[in-house]
LOKERO-952560 format. One record per residue (C-alpha): x, y, z. Coordinates in steps of 0.1 Angstrom, whole numbers, plus 5000, padded with zeros to 4 digits. Each point is the difference from the previous one (the first is absolute). Last residue first. Example, Ala and Ser with C-alpha at 12.3 -4.5 7.8 and 13.67 -1.06 7.14 Angstrom:
<pts>
+------+------+------+
:   px :   py :   pz :
+------+------+------+
: 5137 : 4989 : 5071 :
: 4986 : 4966 : 5007 :
+------+------+------+
</pts>
This chain:
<pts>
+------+------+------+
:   px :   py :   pz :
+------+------+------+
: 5523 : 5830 : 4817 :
: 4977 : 4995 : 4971 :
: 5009 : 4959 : 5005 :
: 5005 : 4983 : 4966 :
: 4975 : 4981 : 4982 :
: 4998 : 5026 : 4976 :
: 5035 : 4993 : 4986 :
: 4997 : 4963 : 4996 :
: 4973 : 5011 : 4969 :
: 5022 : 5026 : 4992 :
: 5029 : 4976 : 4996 :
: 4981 : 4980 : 4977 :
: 4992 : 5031 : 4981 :
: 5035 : 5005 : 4997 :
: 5008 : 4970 : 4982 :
: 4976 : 5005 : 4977 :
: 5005 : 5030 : 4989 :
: 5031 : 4997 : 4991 :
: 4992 : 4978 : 4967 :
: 4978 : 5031 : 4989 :
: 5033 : 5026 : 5007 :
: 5021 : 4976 : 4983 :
: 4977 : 4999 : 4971 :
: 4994 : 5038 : 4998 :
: 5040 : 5004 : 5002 :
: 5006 : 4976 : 4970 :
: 4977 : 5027 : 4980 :
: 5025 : 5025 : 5013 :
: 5025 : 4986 : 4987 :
: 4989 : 4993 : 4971 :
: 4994 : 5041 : 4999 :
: 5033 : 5004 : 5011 :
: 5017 : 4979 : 4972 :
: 5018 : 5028 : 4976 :
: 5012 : 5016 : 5031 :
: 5015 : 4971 : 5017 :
: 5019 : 4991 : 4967 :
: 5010 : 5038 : 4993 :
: 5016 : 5002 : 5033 :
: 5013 : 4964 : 4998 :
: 5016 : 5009 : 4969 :
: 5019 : 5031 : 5014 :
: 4986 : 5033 : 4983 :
: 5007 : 5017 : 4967 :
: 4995 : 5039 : 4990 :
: 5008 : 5005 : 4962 :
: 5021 : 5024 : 4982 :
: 4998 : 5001 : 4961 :
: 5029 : 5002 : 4976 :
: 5009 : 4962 : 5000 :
: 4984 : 4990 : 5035 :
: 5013 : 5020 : 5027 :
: 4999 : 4985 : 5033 :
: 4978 : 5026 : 5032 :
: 4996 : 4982 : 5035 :
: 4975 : 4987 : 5019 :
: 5003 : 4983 : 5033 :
: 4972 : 4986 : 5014 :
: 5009 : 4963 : 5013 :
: 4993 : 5011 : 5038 :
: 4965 : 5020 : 4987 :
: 4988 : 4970 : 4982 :
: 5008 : 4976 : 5034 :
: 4982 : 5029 : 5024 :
: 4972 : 4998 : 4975 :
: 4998 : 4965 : 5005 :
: 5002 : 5000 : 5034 :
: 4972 : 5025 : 5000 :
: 4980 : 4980 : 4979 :
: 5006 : 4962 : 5020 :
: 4988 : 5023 : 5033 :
: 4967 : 5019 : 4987 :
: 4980 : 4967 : 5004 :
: 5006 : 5004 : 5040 :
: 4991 : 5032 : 5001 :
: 4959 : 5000 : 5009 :
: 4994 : 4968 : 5016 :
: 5030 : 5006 : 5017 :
: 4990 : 5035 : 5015 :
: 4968 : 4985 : 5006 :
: 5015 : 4972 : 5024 :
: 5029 : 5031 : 5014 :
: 4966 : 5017 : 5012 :
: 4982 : 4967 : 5019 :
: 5035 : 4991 : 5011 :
: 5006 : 5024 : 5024 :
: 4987 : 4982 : 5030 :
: 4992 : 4968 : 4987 :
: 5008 : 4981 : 5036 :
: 5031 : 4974 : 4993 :
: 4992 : 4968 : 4982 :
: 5037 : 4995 : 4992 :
: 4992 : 4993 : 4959 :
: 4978 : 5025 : 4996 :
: 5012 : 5030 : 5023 :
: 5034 : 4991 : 4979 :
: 4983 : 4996 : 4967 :
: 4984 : 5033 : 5001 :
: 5038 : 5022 : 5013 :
: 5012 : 4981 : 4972 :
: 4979 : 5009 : 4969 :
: 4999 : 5038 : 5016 :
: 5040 : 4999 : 5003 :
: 5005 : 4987 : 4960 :
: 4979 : 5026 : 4990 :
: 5017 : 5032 : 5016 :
: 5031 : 4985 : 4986 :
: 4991 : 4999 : 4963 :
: 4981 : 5032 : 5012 :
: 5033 : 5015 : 5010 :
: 5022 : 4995 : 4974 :
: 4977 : 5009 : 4972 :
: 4995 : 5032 : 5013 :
: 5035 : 5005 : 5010 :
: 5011 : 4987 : 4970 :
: 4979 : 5027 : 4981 :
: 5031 : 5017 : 5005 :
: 4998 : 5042 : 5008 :
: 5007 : 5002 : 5033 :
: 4977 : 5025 : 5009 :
: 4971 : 4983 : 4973 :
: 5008 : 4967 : 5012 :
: 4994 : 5014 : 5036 :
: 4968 : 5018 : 4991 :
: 4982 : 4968 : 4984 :
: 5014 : 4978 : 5029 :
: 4979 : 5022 : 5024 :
: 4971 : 5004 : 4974 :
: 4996 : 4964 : 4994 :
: 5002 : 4990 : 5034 :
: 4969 : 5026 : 5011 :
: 4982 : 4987 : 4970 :
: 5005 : 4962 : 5015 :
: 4995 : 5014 : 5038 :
: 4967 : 5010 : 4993 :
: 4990 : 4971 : 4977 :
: 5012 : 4977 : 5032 :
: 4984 : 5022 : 5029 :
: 4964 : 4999 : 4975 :
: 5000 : 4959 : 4999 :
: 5012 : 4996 : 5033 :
: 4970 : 5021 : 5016 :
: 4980 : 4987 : 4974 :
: 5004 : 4968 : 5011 :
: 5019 : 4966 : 4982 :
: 4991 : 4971 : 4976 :
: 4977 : 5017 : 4983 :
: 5017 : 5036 : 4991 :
: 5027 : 4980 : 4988 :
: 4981 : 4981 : 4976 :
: 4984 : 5036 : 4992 :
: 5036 : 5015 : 4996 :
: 5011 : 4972 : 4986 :
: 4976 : 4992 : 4967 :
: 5004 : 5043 : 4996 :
: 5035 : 4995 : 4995 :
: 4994 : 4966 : 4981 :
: 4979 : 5018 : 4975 :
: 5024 : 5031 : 4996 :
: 5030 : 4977 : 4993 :
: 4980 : 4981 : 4970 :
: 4984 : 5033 : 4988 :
: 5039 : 5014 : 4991 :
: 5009 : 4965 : 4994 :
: 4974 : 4996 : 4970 :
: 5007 : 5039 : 4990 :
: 5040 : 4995 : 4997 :
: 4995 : 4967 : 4982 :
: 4974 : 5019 : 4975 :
: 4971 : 4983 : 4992 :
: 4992 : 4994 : 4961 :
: 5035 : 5006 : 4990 :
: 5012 : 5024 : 4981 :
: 5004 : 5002 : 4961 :
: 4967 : 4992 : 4996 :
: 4979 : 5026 : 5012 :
: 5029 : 5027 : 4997 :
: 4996 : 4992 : 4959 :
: 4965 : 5001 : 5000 :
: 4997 : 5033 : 5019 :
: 5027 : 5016 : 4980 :
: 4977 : 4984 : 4969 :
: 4975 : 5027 : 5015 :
: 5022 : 5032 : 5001 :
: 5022 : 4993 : 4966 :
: 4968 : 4992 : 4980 :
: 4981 : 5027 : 5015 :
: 5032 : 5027 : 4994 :
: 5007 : 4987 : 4969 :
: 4963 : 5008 : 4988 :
: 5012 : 5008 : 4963 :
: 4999 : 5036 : 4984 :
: 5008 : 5021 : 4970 :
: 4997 : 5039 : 4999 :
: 5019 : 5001 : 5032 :
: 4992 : 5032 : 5022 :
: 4979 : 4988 : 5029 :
: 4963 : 5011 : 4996 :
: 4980 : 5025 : 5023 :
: 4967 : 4999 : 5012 :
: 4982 : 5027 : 5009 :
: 5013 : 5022 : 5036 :
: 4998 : 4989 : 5031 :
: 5006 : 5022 : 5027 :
: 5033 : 5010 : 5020 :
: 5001 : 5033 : 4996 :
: 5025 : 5005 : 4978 :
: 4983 : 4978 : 4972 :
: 5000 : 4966 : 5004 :
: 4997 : 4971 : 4971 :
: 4977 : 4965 : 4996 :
: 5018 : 4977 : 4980 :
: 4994 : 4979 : 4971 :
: 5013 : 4965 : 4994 :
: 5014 : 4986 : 4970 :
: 5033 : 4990 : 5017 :
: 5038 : 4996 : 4996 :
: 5007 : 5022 : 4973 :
: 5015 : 4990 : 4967 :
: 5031 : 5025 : 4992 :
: 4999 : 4998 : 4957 :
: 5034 : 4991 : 4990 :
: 5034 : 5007 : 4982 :
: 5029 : 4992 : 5019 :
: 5001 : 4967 : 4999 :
: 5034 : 4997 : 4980 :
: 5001 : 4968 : 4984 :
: 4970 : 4995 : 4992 :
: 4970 : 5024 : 5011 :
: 4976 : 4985 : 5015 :
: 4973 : 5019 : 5018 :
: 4971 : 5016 : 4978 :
: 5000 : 4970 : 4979 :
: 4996 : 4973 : 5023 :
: 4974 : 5020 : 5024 :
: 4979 : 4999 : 4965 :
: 5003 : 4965 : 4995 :
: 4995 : 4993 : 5034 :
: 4969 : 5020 : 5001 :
: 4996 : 5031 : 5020 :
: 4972 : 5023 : 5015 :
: 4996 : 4977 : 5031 :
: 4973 : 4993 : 5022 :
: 5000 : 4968 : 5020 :
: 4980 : 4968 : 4994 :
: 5017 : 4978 : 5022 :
: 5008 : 4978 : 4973 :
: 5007 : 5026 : 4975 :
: 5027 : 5017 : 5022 :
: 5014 : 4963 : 4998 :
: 4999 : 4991 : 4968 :
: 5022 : 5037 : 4993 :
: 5028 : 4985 : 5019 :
: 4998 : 4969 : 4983 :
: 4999 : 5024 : 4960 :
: 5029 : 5021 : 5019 :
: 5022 : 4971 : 5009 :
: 4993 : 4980 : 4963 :
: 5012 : 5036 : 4986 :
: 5030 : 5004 : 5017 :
: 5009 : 4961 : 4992 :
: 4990 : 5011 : 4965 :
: 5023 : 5025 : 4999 :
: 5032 : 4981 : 5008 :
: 5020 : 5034 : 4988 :
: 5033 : 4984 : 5018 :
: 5003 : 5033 : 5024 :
: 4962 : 4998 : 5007 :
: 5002 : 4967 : 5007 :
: 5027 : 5001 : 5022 :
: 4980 : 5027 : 5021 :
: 4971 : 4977 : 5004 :
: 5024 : 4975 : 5013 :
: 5021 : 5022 : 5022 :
: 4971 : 5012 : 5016 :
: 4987 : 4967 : 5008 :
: 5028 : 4991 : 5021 :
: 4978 : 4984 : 5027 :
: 5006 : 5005 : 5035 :
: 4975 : 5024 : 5002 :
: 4969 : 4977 : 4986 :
: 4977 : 4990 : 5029 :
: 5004 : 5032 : 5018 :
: 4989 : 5018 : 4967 :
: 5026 : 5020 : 4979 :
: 4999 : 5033 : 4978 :
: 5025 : 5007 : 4976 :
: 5021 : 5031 : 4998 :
: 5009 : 5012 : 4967 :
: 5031 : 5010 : 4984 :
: 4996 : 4975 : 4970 :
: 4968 : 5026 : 4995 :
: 5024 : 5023 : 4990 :
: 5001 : 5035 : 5016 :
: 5037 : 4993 : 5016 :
: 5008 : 4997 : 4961 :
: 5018 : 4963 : 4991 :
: 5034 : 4989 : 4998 :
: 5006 : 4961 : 4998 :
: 5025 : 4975 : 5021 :
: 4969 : 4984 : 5018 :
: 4983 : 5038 : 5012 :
: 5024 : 5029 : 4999 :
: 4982 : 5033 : 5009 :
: 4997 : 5035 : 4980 :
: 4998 : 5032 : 5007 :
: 4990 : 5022 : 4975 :
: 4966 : 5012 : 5010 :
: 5004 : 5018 : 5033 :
: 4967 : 5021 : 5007 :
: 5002 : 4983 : 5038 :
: 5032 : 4989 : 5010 :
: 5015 : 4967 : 4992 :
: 4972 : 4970 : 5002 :
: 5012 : 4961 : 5003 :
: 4977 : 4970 : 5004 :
: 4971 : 5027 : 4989 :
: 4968 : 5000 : 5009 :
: 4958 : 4992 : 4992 :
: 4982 : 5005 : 4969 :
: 4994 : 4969 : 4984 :
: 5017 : 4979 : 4976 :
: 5025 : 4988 : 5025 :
: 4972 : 4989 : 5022 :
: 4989 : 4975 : 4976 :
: 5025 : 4977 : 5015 :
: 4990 : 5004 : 5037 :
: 4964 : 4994 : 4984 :
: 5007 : 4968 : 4981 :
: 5019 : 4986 : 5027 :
: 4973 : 5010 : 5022 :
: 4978 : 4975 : 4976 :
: 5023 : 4972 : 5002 :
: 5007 : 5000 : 5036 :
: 4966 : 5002 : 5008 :
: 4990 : 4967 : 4978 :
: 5027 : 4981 : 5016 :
: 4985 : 5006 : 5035 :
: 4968 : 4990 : 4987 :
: 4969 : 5027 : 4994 :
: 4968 : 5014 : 5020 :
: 5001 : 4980 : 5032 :
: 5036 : 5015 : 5014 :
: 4977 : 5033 : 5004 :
: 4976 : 4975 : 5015 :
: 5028 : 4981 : 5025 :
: 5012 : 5035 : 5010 :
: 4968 : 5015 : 5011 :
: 4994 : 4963 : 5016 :
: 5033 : 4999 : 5021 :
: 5001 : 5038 : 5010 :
: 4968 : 4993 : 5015 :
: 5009 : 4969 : 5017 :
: 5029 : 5013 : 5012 :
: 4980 : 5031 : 5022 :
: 4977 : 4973 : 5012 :
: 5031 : 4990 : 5019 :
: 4999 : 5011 : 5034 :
: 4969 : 4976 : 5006 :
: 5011 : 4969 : 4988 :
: 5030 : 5003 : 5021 :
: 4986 : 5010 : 5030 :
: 4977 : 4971 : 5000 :
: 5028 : 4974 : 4990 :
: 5019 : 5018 : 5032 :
: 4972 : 4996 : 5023 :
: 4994 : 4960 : 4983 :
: 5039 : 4993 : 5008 :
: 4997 : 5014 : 5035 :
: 4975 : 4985 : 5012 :
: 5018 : 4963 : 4983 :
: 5031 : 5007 : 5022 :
: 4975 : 5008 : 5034 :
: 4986 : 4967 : 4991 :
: 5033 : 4978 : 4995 :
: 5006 : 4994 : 5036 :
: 4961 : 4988 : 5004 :
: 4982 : 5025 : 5025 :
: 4976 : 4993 : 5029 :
: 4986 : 5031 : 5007 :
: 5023 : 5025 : 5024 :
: 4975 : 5026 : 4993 :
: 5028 : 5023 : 4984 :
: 5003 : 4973 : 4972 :
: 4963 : 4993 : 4998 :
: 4993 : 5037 : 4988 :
: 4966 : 5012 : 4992 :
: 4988 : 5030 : 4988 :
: 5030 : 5012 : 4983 :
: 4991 : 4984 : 4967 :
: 4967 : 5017 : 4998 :
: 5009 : 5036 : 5006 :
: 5033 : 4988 : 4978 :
: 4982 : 4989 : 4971 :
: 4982 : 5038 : 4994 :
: 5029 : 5021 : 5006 :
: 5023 : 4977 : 4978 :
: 4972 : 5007 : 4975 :
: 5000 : 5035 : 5005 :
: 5038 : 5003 : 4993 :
: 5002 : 4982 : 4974 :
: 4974 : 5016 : 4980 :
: 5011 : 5032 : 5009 :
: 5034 : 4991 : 4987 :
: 4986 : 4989 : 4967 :
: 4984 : 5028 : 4992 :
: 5031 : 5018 : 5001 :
: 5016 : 4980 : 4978 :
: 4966 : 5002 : 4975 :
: 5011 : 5038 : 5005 :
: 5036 : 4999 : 4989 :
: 4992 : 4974 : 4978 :
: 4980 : 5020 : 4981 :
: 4969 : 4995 : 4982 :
: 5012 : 5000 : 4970 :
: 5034 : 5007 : 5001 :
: 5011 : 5023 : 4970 :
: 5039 : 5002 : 5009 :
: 5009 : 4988 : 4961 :
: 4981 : 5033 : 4990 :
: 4986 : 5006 : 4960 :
: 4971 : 4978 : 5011 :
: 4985 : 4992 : 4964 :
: 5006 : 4962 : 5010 :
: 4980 : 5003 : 5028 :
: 5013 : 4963 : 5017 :
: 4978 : 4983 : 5025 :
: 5022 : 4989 : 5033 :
: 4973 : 5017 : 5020 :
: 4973 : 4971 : 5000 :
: 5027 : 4979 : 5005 :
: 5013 : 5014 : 5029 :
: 4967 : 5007 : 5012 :
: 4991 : 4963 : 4995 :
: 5032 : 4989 : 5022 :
: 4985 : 5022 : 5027 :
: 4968 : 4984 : 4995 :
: 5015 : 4966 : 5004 :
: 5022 : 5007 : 5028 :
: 4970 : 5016 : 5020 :
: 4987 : 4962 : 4992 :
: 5030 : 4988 : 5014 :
: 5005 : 5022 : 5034 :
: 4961 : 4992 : 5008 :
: 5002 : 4965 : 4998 :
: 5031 : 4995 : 5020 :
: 4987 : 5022 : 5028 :
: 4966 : 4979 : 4999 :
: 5017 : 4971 : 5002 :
: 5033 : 5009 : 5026 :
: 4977 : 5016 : 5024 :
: 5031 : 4994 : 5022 :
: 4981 : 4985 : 5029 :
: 4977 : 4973 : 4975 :
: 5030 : 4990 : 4987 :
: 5019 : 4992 : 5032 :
: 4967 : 4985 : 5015 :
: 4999 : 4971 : 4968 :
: 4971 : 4976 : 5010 :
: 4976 : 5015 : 5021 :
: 5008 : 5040 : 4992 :
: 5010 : 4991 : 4964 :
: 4963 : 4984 : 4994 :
: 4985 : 5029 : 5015 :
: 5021 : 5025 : 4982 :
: 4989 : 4982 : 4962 :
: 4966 : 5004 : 5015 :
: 5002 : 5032 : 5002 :
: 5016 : 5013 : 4970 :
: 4975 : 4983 : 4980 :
+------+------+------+
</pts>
């Protein structure tokens, strides 16, 4: 099929049929649609998993995966990309061809650096799968607030053995051993919430069937995924509450599982229980609803992430743009001199200590390759030179709006310490915080400039090549 799509391109649409575009495009997606498969695949929930870090697969490794895959495809398209190449065989050109190369090399790269998102994407979307948003927060409500009636810590603990000290909670003295004294756990989804204070309110105002309607949902849920517990909620009722005081009450462990001991030697021994004559899976519950709760309470793709893979795809989109529309000898003097710039200007902000001198310099460093190109350009002199400061250009010139606005952040930065009531807190000039807070839309803005850019100076390559090599 491939084949005679490519024929048909090679008549009718040469620019397509050059860049491979089809086949490339055809590949990248359907290695998009496996990789989104894994992801889902590996988004399936154990819910007797007592670890929240239980990864499947991995990411690490599906991650991993991915990289090889990237890199053996871009192996495979550019053996037969780099076959042929009308612009360096002076063939007759439009202005707006070199633009539109350069749009499907960095649509290639950029469906084939992110197989890595499309994973994450799907694993995410079928842990998502299994209940609503609202449904999630209700249930790890139920667990955070159940937590109290489990063992776990202390808010506030004196030293160890000490049994008389007591803590202050809402105008009332209780025993530093009372379960009012209790930590609660929290999901991602829910740690804003005050849900500690409302259990603990009903607890001080004897609302005992609110306690009991939280352990009867609690215990719906360790039924629903069928986990093992020697407890009812009747049962857990009785053994733990203990109005007004608290005091009195059975410690429920945290899980029904056994463990394998050691001896001294390092070998297994038989199987060994925890401690707790009761039990309830908190530490399932509490590891996969962690799951559920990051799942929704971030975003599917992460900002930082998209323009993390965003940046990376037009790198790679101009260095083999660049590596087209100039030599190798030009290609390899301009990445040589690159690291060897960024190394000089590295050691001098270091010895002077100001990352304006970094900053400074390649703000500058910029501006003189852009205009050292559009001289030889514009005044049809001999290229000379102009081959290494072209992939230079190519390959700094979307760095120049960041720099400049890191240079702006770092002129507003100046932090200083205000106390607030009985508390010190560290403030920042408003445009500080405002530049800060709107980097990443910022940066976002960059990638469009950058695109728009493009164009303009691949009309000026175009004129470039027509120049005189000497």
């Amino acid at each position: 099929m491939f084949k005679k799509v490519q024929k048909y391109l090679l008549i009718n649409h040469p620019l397509l049929w050059n860049t491979k575009v089809v086949p490339a495009v055809s590949i990248a997606l359907l290695l998009h649609i496996l990789f989104f498969f894994i992801g889902y695949f590996d988004g399936t929930v154990n819910f007797a998993s007592e670890n929240q870090y239980d990864d499947g697969i991995g990411s690490g490794i599906v991650i991993f995966f991915s990289i090889l895959v990237t890199i053996l495809f871009f192996v495979m398209w550019l053996v037969y990309y780099a076959r042929n190449n009308a612009y360096k065989s002076f063939y007759r050109l439009t202005s707006a061809a070199l633009y539109k190369e350069w749009l499907i090399i960095f649509l290639i790269c950029l469906l084939n650096i992110t197989y890595s998102l499309t994973y994450v994407t799907g694993k995410t979307l079928k842990i998502r799968s299994y209940y609503s948003k609202e449904e999630i927060e209700k249930r790890c409500e139920t667990i955070s607030m159940a937590s109290v009636f489990i063992v776990g810590s202390y808010d506030h603990q004196g030293p160890e053995g000490d049994t008389l000290s007591t803590i202050l909670y809402k105008r009332q003295r209780y025993s530093q051993n009372s379960l009012i004294n209790k930590s609660m756990e929290y999901f991602q989804i829910n740690s804003g919430k005050h849900l500690e204070s409302r259990v603990k309110t009903w607890m001080q105002d004897d609302n005992r069937q609110a306690i009991k309607k939280m352990m009867a949902d609690y215990f719906a849920i360790v039924k629903e995924h069928h986990l093992e517990t020697n407890l009812t909620a009747e049962k857990w009722l009785e053994l733990t509450y203990n109005y007004p005081s608290f005091i009195k009450y059975e410690e429920v462990g945290r899980t029904s599982k056994k463990y394998l001991g050691t001896d001294e030697n390092d070998y297994v021994v038989e199987a060994v229980s925890n401690s707790y004559k009761y039990n309830l899976p908190q530490n399932a519950l509490f590891a996969n609803y962690q799951k559920f709760s990051k799942s929704w309470d971030q975003p599917l793709i992460e900002d930082d992430t998209a323009l993390v893979l965003l940046y990376l795809s037009l790198s790679f989109a101009m260095l083999l743009f660049a590596f087209k529309v100039t030599d190798r000898r030009n290609w390899l003097i301009a990445l040589v001199s690159l690291g060897v710039l960024w190394i000089l200007t590295g050691i001098f902000a270091a010895i002077f200590d100001s990352t304006y001198v970094f900053f400074g310099f390649w703000m500058l460093a910029i501006m003189a390759i852009i205009a050292h190109f559009l001289v030889v350009v514009n005044k049809n002199r001999s290229k000379e030179l102009s081959g290494i400061s072209l992939n230079l250009m190519l390959w700094s010139f979307g760095a120049f709006l960041p720099i400049f606005y890191e240079l702006i952040t770092k002129l507003f930065d100046y932090p200083k310490t205000v106390r607030v009531g009985d508390n010190l807190k560290y403030v920042n000039t408003p445009m500080h915080d405002w530049l800060e807070a709107n980097d990443s839309v910022f940066a976002g803005i960059n990638v469009g400039i950058i695109i728009f850019a493009m164009y303009l100076i691949a009309i000026y390559i175009k004129r470039w090549k027509g120049i005189a090599e000497n």
